[in-house]
Residue, then its C-alpha position, 0 to 999 in steps of 0.5 A: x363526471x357525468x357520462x364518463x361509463x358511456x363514454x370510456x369503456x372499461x376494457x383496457x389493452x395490455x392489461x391495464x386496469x385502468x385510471x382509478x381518479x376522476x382526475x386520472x381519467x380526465x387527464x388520460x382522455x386530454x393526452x389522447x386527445x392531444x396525442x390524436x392531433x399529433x397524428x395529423x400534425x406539430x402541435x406544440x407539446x407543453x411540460x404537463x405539471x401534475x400536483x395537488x392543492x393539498x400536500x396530504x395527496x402528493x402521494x396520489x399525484x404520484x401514483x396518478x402519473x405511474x398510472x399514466x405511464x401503465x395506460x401509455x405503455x399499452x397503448x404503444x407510447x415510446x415512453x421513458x421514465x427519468x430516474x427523479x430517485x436522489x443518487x445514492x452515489x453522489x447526493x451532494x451534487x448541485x441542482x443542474x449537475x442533477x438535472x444532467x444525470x437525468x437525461x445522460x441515460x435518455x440516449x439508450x433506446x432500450x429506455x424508450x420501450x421495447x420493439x413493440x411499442x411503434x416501427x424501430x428503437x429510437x437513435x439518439x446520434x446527437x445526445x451520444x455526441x454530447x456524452x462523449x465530449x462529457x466523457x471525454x472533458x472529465x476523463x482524468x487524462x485531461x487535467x493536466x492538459x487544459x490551458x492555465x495561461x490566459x487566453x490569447x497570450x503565446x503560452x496560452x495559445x500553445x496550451x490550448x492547442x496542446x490541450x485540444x490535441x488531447x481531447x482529440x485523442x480522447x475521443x478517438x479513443x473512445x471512437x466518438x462515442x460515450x463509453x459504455x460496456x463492451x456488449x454496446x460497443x458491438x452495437x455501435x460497431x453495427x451502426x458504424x458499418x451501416x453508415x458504409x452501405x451507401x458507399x457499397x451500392x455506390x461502388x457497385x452500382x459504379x462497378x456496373x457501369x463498366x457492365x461486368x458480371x452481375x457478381x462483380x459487382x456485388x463483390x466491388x460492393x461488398x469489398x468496399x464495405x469491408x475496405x472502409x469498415x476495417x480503415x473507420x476501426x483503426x485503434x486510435x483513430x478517428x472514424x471515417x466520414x466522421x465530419x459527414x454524420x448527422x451529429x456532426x453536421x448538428x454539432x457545427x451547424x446549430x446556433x445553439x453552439x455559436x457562443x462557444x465558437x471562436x469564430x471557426x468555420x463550420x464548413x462542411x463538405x464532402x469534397x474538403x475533408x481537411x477543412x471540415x475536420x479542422x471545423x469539427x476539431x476546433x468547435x469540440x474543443x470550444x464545447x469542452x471547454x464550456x462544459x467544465x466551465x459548468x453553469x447551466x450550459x452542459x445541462x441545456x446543451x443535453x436538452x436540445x441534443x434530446x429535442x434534436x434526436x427526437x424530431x429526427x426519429x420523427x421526421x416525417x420526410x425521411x427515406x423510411x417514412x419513420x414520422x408517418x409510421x410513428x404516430x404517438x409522441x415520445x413521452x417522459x415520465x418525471x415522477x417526482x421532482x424536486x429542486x434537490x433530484x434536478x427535477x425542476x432545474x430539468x423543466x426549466x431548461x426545457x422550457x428556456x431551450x424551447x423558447x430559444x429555439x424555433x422548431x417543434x419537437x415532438x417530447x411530451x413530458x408529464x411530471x409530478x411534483x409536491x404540492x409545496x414545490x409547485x409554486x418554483x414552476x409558477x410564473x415570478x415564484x421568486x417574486x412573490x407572485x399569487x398562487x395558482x387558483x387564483x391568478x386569472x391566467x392560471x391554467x386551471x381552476x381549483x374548483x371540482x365543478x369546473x375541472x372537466x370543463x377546464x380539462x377540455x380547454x386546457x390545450x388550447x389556451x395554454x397554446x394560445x398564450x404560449x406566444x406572448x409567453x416566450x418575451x424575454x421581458x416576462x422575467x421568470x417565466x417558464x412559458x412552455x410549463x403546464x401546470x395542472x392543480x388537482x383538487x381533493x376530490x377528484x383524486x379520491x380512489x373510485x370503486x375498482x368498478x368504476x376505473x376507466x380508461x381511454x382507448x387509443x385507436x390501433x389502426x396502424x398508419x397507410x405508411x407502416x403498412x405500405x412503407x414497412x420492413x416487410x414490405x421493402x423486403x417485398x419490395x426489395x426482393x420483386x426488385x431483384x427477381x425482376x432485376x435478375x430477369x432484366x440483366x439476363x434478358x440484358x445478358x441473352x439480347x446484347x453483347x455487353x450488358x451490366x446488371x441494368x445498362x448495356x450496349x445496344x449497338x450490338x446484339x446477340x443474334x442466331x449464327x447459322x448452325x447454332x449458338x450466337x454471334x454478335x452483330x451489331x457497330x462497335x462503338x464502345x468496349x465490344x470486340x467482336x473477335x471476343x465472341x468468336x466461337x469458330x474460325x480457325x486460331x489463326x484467323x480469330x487472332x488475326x481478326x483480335x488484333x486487328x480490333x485492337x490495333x484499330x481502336x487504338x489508331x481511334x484512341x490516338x485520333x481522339x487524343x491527338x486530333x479531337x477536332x480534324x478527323x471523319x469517321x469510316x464505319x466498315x462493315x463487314x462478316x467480323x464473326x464466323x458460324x459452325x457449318x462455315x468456320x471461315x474468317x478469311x474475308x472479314x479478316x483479309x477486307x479489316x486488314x486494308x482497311x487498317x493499312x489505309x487508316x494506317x497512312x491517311x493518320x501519317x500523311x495527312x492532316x484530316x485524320x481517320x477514325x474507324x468504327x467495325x460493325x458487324x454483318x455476321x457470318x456471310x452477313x446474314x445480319x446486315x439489316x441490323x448491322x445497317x439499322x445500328x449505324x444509321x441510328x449511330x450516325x444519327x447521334x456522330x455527324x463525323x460519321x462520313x460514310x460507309x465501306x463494306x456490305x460485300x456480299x450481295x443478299x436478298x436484305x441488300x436493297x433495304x440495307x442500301x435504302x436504310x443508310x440511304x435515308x441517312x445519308x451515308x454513302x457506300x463504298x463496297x470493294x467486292x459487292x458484284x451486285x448489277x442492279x445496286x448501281x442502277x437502283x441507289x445513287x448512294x452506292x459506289x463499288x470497286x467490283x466487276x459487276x456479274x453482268x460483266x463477270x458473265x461477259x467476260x466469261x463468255x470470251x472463254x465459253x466462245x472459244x470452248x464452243x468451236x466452230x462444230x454443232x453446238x455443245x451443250x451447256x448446264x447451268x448449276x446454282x446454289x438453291x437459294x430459297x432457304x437462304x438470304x443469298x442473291x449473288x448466286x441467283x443473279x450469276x446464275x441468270x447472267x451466266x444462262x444467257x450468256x451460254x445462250x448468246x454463245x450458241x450453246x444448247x442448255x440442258x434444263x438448270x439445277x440447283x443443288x441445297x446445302x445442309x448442315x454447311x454441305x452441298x448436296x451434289x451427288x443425286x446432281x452429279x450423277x444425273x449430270x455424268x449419266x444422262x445421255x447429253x453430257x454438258x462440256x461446260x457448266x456455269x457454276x453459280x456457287x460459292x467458293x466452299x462448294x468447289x470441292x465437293x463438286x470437283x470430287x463427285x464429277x472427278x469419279x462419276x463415269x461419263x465424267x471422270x474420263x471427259x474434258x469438262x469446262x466450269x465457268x464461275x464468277x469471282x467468289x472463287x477468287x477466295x480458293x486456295x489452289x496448290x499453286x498459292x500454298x492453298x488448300x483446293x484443288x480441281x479434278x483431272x479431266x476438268x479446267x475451272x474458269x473463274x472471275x475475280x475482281x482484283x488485278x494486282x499483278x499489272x498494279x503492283x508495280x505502280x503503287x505503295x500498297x505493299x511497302x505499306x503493307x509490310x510497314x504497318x502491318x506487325x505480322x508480315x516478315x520481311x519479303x511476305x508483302x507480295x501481289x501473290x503473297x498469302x493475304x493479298x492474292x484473293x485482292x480483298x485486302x486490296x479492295x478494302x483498302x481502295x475503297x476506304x481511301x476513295x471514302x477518305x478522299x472525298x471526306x477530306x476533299x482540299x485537306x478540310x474535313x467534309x460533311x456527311x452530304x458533301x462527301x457524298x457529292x465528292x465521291x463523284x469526283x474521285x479519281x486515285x491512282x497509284x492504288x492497290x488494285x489500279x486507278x480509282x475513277x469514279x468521274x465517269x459513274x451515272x447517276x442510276x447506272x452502270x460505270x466501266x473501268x472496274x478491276x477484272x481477271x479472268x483466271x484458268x486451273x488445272x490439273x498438272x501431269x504431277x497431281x496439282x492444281x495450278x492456277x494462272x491469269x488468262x487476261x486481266x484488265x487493272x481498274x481505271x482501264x475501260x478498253x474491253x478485254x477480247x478473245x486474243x487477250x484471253x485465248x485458252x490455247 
């Protein structure tokens, strides 16, 4: 022993004192030896044999292996220890039903050491499969089921059916489970619920497809747990996803099986339940059978259920990283065995169980036997082979000289025999034992002084620590917080969001005036009406049901004509703003395009399909709104074109240019825009552009102009340097120099701001009434809501109040209300207000369908409401939208077949419909780069009647498709 103090410290962990053999302490230093190789990889784990040469020290063989077990439990080991005791209850049993009782309480983790030993308990799922059919084979309720008629007669055939249902009601009662007291049962209840997580992450991360709330899902999750727990613990029944467990899938997979099989299938298969519960049903019935059979089946069946469930708890590739965490094989102490306790039936079916099978498990088992019993574990005991010590292949020498030099040996030459050992020709042999002969002299007690023991390396594994409970809370709760964040960032930027997914095809951007408004294409489940914050009731249900009679016109196109429809995308202002709680235009312009989906889908066989995106309030988003449908029309070619884009804004040539570049045409029904046209050949409107508006108008500045000195004139704009707004700037140009041509004498221009939603006109006003040169006309280059503050500031401002005055406007004053149309505006006594619009309907009217359409399609007219000056109509947006959704259709479906993004832009130049809305649409005449003639115009007059309202009446109009000018005669104002 020379060395030893050098090179085993006398400290122990755990309070171990320590081996007190020579023998002892080189047998320690061999199992961790063999334990540090076990961290690196599989190394075959032998059956360590202890016994002595001499009977007299059988007992110090056993206190030598309680010593093993003291230095193993400190040093962390999963240990158990096999009750080798004789039965006090049954000692008449026979060997092999011995050797049963010794491994049926193996499946408790509780024998296996406490939590502190290495990560979690062990599970034993497969061994307590085993037990239950034990259980459930010798429960007395089965005697009088098991079949006596042979085999494969109809009786027995019956029998066995009838006998297979009741086992199978058996073990539904005993939940597939062994039985044991009521205090485990809870647990096991515990270890059933656990099989449901997955299914409750699975049912909300379901859930979160849909993108509800981040709660609603938890709540699907957690209700689904709750769902298949209280269905898996219905008394008498068999649990749920019974076949889809791991013991199961064992049960019916393993070869070990196959000789107790009828040849059933072993199919198993999440989606053929019926199939794998008949498999499962049939092979347990089999194994049953089998094991009342008894022989050394039921006993080697336990076995490899023990091998199975231990390789299991140490796989190293599981999701808990559980082998890399568990770095000291499991160990079974066997104290004393014999042929009487089961002992050596024990090591021999672990020795034929390891042969036949082809996989390693991690048991190392360390036994003590008498000194007379050990030659029943040696190769041809019964045949009267030579005792060991004397055999050349015997592992160890009895000499004391060479035992430490064997010690260091004795591994590698039992492994590298443990090949030619496993031949089913070497009769009796039991290759996987490792028989250990101490001698005398090395079991000799040494001085407490000199106990020794090994120290086992405490390092804990790279996996433990970064693969760890703690850290998966860790990790787990970083997932969450960044999660939380992630949904809410999800929640605060897009308009449907779920916890990790949303629809970026919408935003939440800043509404003037505060709060958020959802701009953005909807091609999925948002509805802008949904997010609606202002606008009147009546206008926010207008534009909701409009929504929702849309997409279903699309779900019936996609049901019905999945391959024989083009896709219009309408933009337009679908949501509203605090300071501006108007819906009128988006709701009016979604209308005709509704009513035209409407009759394309009835009448033709190229059918429509309609997407909404929203610009905004005032389209104040509409760079975006552009940016999502050329990035939608990117992943859908049957997307065709554009309509929309009414409203001329600084963003509108990049706008134009982006869907240019993607090549979608645009179609715009009251964009009045001059410079459009001429700038991007993607661009087709119905609109009287506001140089025409402008000189249309002058027809009325002539005649207010008479043939005196020349009067003068004032040009007042909306300040539009805060703002997006281009209309208003280029009325305002194109308004001047038409005073200008028309001899007036223009007073300095003035813009107005607005805040909050209001004009500030006052200063304006009063600087306008009490100057020494008051205008007689002014051109008003504003929007419709400022109309009123304007007419009320002139109305009592003195040098205003009492002087005929004359306001020259362009075609947003077309949306206003006046008294004569049931409206809501009015104009101030002495003062005549002019303005454009862009819709004649009254002269069209009487050629087209638009209206019996109208009252046919759309669900809120009553009968007799479908008029040219009806509510809904007179402002002509519905109509406009309408024509220009059906001159996009028209050369989308061009000879009644479904035309490419490229070609309908090319056939939009060869539109010519009439019958229309608002006249004959006639783009053949349109130049590449400028401006077309024929479009729709009005020219309108309001006053003050002598009873207090305001009146408005058509001075001359002109329906689209007509090119003759309008003259002076036509629009005379006397």
């Amino acid at each position: 022993m020379h060395g030893r103090d050098q090179m085993f410290p006398q400290d122990c962990p755990g309070g171990h004192q320590g081996m007190s053999t020579g023998a002892g302490i080189d047998v320690q230093r061999q199992l961790e030896s063999l334990i540090q190789d076990f961290r690196a990889g599989d190394p075959p784990m032998p059956v360590i044999v202890l016994h002595a040469e001499d009977a007299a020290d059988d007992d110090r063989v056993t206190e030598l292996v309680d010593e093993l077990r003291e230095g193993q439990q400190s040093h962390g080991t999963r240990l158990a220890v096999a009750p080798t005791e004789p039965p006090q209850e049954d000692p008449d049993l026979d060997p092999t039903a011995q050797a049963v009782r010794l491994l049926r309480d193996l499946g408790d983790s509780r024998k296996w050491g406490d939590r502190s030993a290495s990560y979690r308990p062990y599970s034993f799922p497969r061994l307590g499969l085993v037990r239950a059919l034990q259980d459930a084979t010798d429960d007395p309720d089965m005697d009088a089921h098991w079949p006596t008629a042979p085999a494969g007669t109809p009786d027995g055939n019956a029998q066995r059916e009838q006998a297979q249902t009741q086992l199978l009601r058996i073990l539904a009662r005993q939940r597939w489970r062994p039985r044991r007291p009521a205090r485990r049962n809870r647990q096991a209840l515990l270890n059933d619920v656990q099989q449901f997580l997955p299914a409750g992450v699975l049912g909300a991360l379901t859930s979160l497809l849909t993108r509800p709330e981040w709660y609603v899902a938890v709540l699907a999750g957690i209700g689904l747990m709750i769902l298949l727990a209280a269905l898996n613990h219905v008394p008498g029944r068999a649990p749920l996803f019974l076949w889809l467990r791991r013991e199961s899938r064992w049960f019916l997979t393993t070869t070990f099986l196959q000789s107790a099989a009828r040849r059933q299938s072993t199919s198993v298969r999440l989606l053929r339940p019926v199939r794998s519960w008949r498999a499962i049903a049939a092979r347990a019935y089999d194994v049953a059978e089998a094991m009342r059979e008894g022989g050394v089946f039921p006993l080697q069946l336990y076995v490899l259920a023990l091998f199975e469930d231990l390789r299991d708890n140490h796989r190293r590739a599981s999701w808990d990283l559980r082998g890399l965490k568990r770095t000291r094989p499991p160990v079974l102490i066997l104290r004393q065995v014999s042929r009487e306790n089961g002992g050596i039936e024990l090591i021999k079916a672990v020795s034929d169980v390891r042969s036949r099978r082809s996989e390693l498990d991690p048991l190392l088992i360390v036994a003590g036997v008498a000194a007379a019993d050990a030659p029943l574990l040696d190769r041809g005991a019964d045949t009267g082979a030579p005792p060991a010590g004397t055999d050349s292949r015997s592992p160890l020498l009895s000499s004391p000289a060479r035992l430490q030099q064997r010690l260091r040996h004795w591994y590698d030459e039992w492994a590298g025999n443990l090949r030619a050992d496993q031949s089913p020709s070497r009769t009796n042999a039991l290759p996987w034992v490792l028989r250990i002969s101490l001698p005398h002299e090395e079991l000799v007690q040494l001085r407490q002084a000199d106990w020794r023991c090994v120290r086992a390396r405490h390092r804990p594994p790279v996996a433990r620590i970064v693969w760890s409970a703690y850290s998966l809370a860790l990790v787990l709760a970083l997932a969450a917080t960044v999660g939380v964040v992630h949904a809410r960032d999800l929640h605060r930027t897009y308009c449907s969001a779920g916890l990790l997914t949303a629809d970026r095809d919408t935003e939440l951007r800043p509404a003037p005036g505060g709060g958020t408004e959802c701009v953005g294409i909807s091609t999925g489940d948002v509805r802008f009406g949904s997010h609606l914050k202002g606008g009147s009731d009546s206008e926010g249900g207008r534009l909701r049901e409009l929504e929702k009679l849309v997409h279903a016109e699309n779900a019936k196109v996609l049901r019905e004509n999945p391959r024989a429809y083009v896709t219009v995308v309408y933009a337009g202002p679908l949501s509203s703003a605090t300071v501006d709680p108007s819906l009128v235009k988006g709701a009016e312009e979604l209308a005709g395009v509704y009513l035209a989906q409407r009759v394309v889908n009835e009448n033709y066989r190229v059918k429509l399909r309609v997407l909404l995106a929203n610009g905004g309030a005032d389209m104040g988003h509409q760079r975006f709104t552009a940016d999502a449908i050329a990035r939608y029309a990117e992943r859908d070619p049957t997307v065709v074109g554009v309509v929309g884009f009414g409203r001329d804004l600084q963003s509108s040539p990049d706008v134009t240019r982006r869907l240019q570049a993607a090549g979608l045409p645009i179609v715009s029904g009251t964009n009045s825009a001059t410079y459009l046209p001429k700038d991007f050949s993607n661009w087709f409107s119905l609109a009287a552009p506001d140089e025409h508006q402008a000189e249309a108008l002058g027809l009325v500045a002539q005649q207010l102009r008479g043939k005196g000195a020349a009067p003068y004139a004032l040009v007042l704009a909306r300040d539009t340097k805060a703002s997006q707004d281009r209309y208003t700037s280029e009325q305002a140009h194109y308004g001047g120099v038409m005073l200008r041509k028309k001899g007036f004498r223009l007073l300095p221009s003035r813009t107005y701001r607005v805040a909050n939603g209001k004009p500030e006109l006052r200063l304006h006003a009063e600087s306008i009434c009490r100057g020494e040169d008051v205008p007689s006309v002014i051109y008003f280059a504003g929007r419709v809501e400022d109309i009123g503050p304007l007419m009320t500031q002139l109305g009592v401002e003195p040098g205003c109040a009492n002087r005929e005055i004359s306001i020259l406007t362009g075609d947003d004053l077309s949306k206003a209300k006046f008294s004569g149309t049931g409206g809501r505006d009015g104009v101030a006594p002495r003062i005549t207000l002019y303005h454009a619009a862009l819709a004649e309907l009254r002269e069209a009217a009487s050629g087209t369908a638009f209206y019996q359409d109208a009252a046919q399609h759309l669900p809120w007219l009553e009968p007799g409401e479908a008029t040219y000056d009806a509510p809904g109509f007179a402002s002509g947006q519905t109509a406009l939208a309408h024509d220009a959704t059906r001159a996009l259709y028209w050369a989308a479906s061009l000879g009644d077949v479904r035309q490419s993004r490229a070609a309908t832009w090319v056939n939009l130049r060869g539109v010519k419909l009439e019958g229309m809305a608002t006249g004959t649409i006639d783009f053949t005449d349109a130049p590449l780069y400028g401006e077309r003639h024929g479009h729709s115009i009005v020219l309108a007059r309001v006053r003050r009647t002598p009873e207090g309202l305001s009146r408005a009446e058509v001075l001359c109009s002109r329906p689209a498709g007509t090119t003759k000018p309008l003259d002076v005669k036509e629009c005379s104002i006397k």
